[in-house]
Backbone as CSV, one residue per row, in Angstrom:
resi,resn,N_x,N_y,N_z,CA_x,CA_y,CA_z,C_x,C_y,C_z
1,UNK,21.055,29.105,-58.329,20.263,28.215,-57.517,19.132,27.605,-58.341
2,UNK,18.791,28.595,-59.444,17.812,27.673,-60.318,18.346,26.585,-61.133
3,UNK,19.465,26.933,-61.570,19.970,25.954,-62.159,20.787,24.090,-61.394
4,UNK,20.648,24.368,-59.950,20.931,23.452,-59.396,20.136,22.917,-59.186
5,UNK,18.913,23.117,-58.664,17.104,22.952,-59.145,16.636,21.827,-60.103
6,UNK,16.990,22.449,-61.010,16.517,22.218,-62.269,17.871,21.458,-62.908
7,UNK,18.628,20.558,-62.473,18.958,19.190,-62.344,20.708,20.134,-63.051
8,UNK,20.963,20.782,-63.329,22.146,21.004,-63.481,23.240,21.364,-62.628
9,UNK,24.300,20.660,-62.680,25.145,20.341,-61.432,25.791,21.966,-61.009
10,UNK,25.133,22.460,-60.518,25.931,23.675,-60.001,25.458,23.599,-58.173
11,UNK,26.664,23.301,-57.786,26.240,22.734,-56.120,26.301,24.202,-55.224
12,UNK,24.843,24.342,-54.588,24.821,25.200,-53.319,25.675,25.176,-52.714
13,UNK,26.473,24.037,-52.403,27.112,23.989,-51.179,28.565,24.902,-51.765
14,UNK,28.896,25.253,-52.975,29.123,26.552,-53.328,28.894,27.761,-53.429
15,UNK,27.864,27.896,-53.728,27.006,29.320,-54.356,26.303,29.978,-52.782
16,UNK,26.022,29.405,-52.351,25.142,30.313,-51.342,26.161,30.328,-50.031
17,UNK,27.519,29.424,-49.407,28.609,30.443,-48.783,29.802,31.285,-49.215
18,UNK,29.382,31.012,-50.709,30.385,32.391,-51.105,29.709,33.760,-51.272
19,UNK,28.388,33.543,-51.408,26.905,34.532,-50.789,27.194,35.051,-49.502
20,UNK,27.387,33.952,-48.813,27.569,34.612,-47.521,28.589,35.592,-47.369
21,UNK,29.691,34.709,-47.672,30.752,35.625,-47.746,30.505,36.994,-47.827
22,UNK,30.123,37.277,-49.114,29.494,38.464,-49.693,28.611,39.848,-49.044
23,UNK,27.895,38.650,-48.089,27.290,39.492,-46.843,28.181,39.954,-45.537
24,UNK,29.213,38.917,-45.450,30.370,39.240,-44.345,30.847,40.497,-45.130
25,UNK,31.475,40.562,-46.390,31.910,41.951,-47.082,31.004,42.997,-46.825
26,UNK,29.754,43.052,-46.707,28.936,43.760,-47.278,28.539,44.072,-47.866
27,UNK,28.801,43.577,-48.667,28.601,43.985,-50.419,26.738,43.062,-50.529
28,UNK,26.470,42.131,-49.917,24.772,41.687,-50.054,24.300,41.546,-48.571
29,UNK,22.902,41.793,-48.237,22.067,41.606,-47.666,21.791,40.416,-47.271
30,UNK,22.429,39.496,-45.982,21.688,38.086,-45.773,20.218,37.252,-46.061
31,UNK,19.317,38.297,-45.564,18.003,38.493,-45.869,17.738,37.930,-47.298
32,UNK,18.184,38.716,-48.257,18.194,38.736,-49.580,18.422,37.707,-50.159
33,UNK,20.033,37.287,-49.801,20.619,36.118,-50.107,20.182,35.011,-50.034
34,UNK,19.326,35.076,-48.434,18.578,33.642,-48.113,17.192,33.412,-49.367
35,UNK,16.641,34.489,-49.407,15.457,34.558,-50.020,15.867,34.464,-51.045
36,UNK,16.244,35.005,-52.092,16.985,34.389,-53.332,17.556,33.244,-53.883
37,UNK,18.366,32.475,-52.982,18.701,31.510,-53.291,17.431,30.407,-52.663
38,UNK,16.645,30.569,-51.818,15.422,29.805,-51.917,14.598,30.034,-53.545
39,UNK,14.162,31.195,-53.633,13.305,31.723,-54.562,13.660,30.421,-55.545
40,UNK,15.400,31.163,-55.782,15.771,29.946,-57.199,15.880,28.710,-56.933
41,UNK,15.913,28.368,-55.774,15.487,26.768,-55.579,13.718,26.356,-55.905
42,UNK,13.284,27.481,-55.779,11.525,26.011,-55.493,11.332,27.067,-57.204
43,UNK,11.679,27.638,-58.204,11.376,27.633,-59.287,12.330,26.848,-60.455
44,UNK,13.402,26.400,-59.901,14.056,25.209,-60.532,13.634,23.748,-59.859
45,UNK,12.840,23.926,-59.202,12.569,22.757,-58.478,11.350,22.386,-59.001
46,UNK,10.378,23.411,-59.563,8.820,23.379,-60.206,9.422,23.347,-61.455
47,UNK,10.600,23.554,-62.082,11.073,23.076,-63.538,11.385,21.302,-63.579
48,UNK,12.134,21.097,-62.593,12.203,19.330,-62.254,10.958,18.790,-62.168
49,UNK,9.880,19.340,-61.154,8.643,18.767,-60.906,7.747,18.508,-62.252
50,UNK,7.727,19.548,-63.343,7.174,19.725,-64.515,7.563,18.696,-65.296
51,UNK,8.427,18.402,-65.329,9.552,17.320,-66.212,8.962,16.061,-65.998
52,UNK,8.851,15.777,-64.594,8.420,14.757,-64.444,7.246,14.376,-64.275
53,UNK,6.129,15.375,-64.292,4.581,15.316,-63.899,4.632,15.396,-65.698
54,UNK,5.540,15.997,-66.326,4.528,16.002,-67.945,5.661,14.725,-68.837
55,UNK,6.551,14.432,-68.716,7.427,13.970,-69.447,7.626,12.134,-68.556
56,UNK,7.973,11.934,-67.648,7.587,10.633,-66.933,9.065,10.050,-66.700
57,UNK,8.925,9.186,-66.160,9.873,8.272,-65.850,10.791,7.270,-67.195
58,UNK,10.345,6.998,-68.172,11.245,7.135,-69.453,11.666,8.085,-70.340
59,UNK,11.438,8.956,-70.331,11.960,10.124,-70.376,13.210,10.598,-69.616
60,UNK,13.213,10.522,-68.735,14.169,10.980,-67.655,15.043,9.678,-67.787
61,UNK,14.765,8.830,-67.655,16.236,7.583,-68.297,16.358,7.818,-68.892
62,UNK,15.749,7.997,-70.581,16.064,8.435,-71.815,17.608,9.888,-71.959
63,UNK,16.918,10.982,-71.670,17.608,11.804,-71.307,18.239,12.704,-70.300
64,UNK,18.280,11.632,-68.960,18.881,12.346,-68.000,20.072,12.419,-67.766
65,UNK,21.255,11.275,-69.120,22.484,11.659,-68.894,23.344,12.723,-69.335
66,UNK,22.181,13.732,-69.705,22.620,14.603,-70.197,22.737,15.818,-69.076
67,UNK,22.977,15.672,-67.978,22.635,16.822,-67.294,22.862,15.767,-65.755
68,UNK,23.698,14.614,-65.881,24.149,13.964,-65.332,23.730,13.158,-64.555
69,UNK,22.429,12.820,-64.384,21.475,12.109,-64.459,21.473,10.770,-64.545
70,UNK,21.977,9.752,-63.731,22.227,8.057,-64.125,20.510,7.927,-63.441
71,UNK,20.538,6.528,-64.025,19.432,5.339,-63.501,19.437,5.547,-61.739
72,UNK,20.600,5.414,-61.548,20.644,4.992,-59.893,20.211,5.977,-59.521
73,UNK,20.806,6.917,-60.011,20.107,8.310,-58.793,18.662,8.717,-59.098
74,UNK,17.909,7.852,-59.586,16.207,8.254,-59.897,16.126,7.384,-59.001
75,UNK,16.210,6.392,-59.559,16.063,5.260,-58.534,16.096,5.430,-56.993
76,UNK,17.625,6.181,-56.392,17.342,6.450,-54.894,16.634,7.623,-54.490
77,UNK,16.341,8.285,-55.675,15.259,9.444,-55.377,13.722,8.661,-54.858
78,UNK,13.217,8.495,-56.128,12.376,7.254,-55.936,11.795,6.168,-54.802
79,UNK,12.735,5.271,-54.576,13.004,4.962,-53.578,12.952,5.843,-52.006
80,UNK,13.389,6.752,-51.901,13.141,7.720,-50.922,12.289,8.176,-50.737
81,UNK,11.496,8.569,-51.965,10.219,9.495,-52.432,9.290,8.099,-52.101
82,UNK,9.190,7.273,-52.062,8.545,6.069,-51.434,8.345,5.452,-50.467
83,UNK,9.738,5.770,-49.711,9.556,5.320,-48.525,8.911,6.528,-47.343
84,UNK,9.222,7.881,-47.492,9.086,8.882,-46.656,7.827,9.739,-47.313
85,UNK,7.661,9.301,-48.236,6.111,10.005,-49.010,6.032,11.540,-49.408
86,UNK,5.463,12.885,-49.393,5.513,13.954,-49.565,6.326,14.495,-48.999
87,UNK,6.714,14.157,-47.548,8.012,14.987,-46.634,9.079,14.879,-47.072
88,UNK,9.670,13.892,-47.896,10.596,13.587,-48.802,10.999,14.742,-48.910
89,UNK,10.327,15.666,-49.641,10.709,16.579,-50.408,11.000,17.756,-49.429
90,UNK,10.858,17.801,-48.170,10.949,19.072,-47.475,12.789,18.466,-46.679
91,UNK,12.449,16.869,-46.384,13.789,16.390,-45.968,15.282,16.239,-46.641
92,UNK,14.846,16.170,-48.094,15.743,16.156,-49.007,16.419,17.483,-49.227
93,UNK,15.687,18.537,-49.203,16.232,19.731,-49.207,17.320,20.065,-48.382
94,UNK,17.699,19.524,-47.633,18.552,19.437,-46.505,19.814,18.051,-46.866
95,UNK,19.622,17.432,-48.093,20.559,16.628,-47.932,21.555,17.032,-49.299
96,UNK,22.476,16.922,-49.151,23.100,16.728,-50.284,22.939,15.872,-51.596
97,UNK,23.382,16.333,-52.611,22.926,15.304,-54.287,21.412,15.057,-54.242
98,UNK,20.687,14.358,-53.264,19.268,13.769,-53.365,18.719,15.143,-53.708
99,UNK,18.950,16.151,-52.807,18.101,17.780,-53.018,18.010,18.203,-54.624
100,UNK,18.939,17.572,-55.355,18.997,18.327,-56.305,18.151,17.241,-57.910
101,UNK,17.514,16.426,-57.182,16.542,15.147,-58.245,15.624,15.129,-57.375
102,UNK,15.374,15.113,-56.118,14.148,14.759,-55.511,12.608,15.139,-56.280
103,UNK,12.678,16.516,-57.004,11.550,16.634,-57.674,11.117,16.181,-58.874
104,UNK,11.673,15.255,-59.205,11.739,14.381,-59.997,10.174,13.017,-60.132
105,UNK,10.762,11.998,-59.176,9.885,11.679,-58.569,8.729,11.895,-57.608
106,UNK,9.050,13.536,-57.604,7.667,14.101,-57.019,6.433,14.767,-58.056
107,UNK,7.006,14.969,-59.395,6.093,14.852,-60.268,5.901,13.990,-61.213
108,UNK,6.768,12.921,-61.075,6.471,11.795,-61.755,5.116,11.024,-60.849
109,UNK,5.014,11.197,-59.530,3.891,10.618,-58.174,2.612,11.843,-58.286
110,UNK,3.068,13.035,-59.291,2.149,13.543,-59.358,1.708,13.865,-57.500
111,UNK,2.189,14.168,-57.019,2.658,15.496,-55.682,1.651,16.248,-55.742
112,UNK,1.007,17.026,-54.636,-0.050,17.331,-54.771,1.170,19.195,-54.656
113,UNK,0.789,19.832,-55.975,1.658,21.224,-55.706,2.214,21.764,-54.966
114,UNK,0.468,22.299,-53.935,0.645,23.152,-53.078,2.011,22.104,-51.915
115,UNK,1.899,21.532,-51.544,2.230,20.545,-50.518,4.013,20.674,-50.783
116,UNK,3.700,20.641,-52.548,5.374,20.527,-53.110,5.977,22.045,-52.677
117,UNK,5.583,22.828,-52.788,6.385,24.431,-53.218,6.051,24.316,-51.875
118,UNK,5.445,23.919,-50.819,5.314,24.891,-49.646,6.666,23.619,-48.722
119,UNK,7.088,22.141,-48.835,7.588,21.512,-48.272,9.309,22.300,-48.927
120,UNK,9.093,22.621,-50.498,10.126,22.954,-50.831,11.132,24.140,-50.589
121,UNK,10.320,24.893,-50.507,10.453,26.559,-49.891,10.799,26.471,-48.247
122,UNK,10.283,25.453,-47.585,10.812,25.855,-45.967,11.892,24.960,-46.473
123,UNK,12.115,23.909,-47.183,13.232,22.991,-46.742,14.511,23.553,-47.206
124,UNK,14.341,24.760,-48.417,15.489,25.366,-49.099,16.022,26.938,-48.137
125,UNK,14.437,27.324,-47.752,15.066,28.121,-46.452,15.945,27.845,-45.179
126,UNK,16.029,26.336,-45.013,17.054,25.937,-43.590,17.746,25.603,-44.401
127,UNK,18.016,25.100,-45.279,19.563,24.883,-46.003,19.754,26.256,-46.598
128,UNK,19.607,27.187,-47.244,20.480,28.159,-47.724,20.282,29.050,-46.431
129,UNK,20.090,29.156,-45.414,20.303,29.850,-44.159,21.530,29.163,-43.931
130,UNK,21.643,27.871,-43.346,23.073,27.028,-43.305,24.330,27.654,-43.827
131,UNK,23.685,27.437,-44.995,25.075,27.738,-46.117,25.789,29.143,-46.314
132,UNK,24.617,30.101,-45.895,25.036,31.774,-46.014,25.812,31.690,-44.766
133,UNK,25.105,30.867,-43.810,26.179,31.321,-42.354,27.120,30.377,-42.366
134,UNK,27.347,29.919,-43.079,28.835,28.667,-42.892,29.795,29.943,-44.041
135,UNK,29.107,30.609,-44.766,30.398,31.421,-45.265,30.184,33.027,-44.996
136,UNK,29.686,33.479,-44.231,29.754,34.852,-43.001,30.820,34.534,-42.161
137,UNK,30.648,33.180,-41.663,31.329,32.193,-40.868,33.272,32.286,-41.430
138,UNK,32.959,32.027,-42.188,34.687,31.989,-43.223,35.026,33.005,-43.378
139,UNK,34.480,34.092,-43.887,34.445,35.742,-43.581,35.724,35.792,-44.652
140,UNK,37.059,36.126,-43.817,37.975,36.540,-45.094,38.448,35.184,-45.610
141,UNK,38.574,34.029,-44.956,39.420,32.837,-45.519,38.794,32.564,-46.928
142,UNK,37.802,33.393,-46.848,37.990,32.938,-48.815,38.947,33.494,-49.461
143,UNK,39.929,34.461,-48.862,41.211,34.622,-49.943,41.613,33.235,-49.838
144,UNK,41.629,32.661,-48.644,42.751,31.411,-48.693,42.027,30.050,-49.634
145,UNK,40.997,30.043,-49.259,40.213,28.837,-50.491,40.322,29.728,-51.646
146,UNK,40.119,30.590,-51.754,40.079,31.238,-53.638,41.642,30.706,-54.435
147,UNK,42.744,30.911,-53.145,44.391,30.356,-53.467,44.189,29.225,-53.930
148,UNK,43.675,28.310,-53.063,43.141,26.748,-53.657,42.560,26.394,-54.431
149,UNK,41.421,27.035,-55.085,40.358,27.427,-56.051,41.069,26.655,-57.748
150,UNK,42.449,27.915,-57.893,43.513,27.268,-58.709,43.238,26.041,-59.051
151,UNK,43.871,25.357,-58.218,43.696,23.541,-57.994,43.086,22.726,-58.515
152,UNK,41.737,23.312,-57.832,40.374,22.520,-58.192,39.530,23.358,-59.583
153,UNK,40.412,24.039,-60.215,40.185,24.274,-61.282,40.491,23.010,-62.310
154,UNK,41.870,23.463,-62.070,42.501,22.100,-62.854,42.336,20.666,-62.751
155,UNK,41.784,20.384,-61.556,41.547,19.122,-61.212,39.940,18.698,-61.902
156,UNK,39.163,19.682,-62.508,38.099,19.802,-63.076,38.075,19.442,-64.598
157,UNK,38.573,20.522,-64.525,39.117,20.780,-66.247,39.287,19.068,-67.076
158,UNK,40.346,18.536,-65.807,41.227,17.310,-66.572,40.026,16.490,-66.168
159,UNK,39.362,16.269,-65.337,38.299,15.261,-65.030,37.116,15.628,-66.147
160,UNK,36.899,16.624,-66.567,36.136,16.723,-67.760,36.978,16.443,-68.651
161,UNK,37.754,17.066,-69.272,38.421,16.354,-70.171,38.693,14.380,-70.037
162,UNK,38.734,14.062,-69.274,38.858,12.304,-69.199,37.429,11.833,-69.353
163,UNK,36.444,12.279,-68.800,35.010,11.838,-69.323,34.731,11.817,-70.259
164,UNK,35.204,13.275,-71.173,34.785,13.342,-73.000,35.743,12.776,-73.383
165,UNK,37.018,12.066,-72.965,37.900,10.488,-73.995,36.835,9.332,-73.476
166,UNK,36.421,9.444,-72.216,35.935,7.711,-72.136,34.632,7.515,-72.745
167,UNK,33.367,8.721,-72.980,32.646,9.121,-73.633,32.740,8.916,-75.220
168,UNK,33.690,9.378,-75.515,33.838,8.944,-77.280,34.458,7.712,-77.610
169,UNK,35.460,7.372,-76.489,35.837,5.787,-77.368,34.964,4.776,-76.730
170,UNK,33.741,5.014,-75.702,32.791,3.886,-75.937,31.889,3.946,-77.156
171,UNK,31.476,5.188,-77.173,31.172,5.306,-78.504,30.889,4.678,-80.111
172,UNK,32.784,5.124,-79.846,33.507,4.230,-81.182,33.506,2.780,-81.034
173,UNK,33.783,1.848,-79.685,33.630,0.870,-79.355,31.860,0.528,-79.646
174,UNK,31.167,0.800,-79.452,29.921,0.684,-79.763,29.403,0.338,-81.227
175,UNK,30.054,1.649,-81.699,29.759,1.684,-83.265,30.556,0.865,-83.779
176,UNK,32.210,0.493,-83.277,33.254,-0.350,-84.059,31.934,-2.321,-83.979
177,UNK,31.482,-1.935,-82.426,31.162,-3.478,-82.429,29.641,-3.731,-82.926
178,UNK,29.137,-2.992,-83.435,28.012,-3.073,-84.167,28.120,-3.251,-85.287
179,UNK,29.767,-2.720,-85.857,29.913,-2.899,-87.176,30.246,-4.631,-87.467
């Protein structure tokens, strides 16, 4: 959860109902789960906020395609973070993709902290509550998605693999047409 935070694509909407799951087994504590996967949200989220309160808005174009990061999605962060002001950040927590840049432009606006960790922390507590009970909820059918799992392995794999060909022959196209 810190790492989804802190702008690297590892999506909750994985990690915290196969958590649940976990709690349907018994094997974890809901309680725990919720609080944990908050915890690692608003301290990957004060790693995004940092980024952008010390490093700025060219910076983050500069190197945000590294961690998958386009123009547009600052931009509709931004944009959001503009139109809805500090609550942004408690509303976003609740949305998909935006949750995971919103703090971005909240320390690039220079966000007043307290306001940030305390909008961030309730907004990651109703979404990873969600998410633990959408997979308590599924209980055993994760044998049957884990069967599928397979799949979307491979369907990964090759979609990374096709990014690092279109990745290197613009590249080469780049460098061929500069030459």
């Amino acid at each position: 959860m810190i790492a989804e935070s802190a702008l690297i694509p590892i999506p909750s909407e994985v990690v915290m109902p196969f958590s649940g799951y976990l709690v349907a087994s018994g094997k974890f504590n809901v309680a725990g789960v919720i609080i944990a996967g908050s915890i690692g949200n608003l301290v990957g989220s004060l790693i995004a906020y940092y980024i952008g309160l010390r490093l700025g808005r060219e910076f983050i174009l500069r190197y945000g395609k590294y961690v998958l990061l386009r123009k547009s999605h600052l931009e509709l962060t931004e944009s959001y973070f503009k139109k809805y002001g500090d609550r942004s950040t408690f509303i976003s927590r609740m949305l998909p993709a935006v949750r995971t840049y919103i703090s971005l432009p909240a320390g690039v606006a220079k966000m007043n902290l307290k306001k940030f960790i305390i909008y961030t922390l309730i907004g990651s507590i109703i979404w990873n509550s969600a998410l633990t009970y959408i997979g308590i909820q599924l209980g055993q059918e994760w044998k049957n998605i884990l069967h599928y799992s397979n799949y979307f392995d491979g369907i990964v794999i090759i979609g990374v693999i096709v990014t690092i060909v279109i990745f290197l022959r613009s590249r080469r196209n780049k460098t061929t047409n500069a030459s």
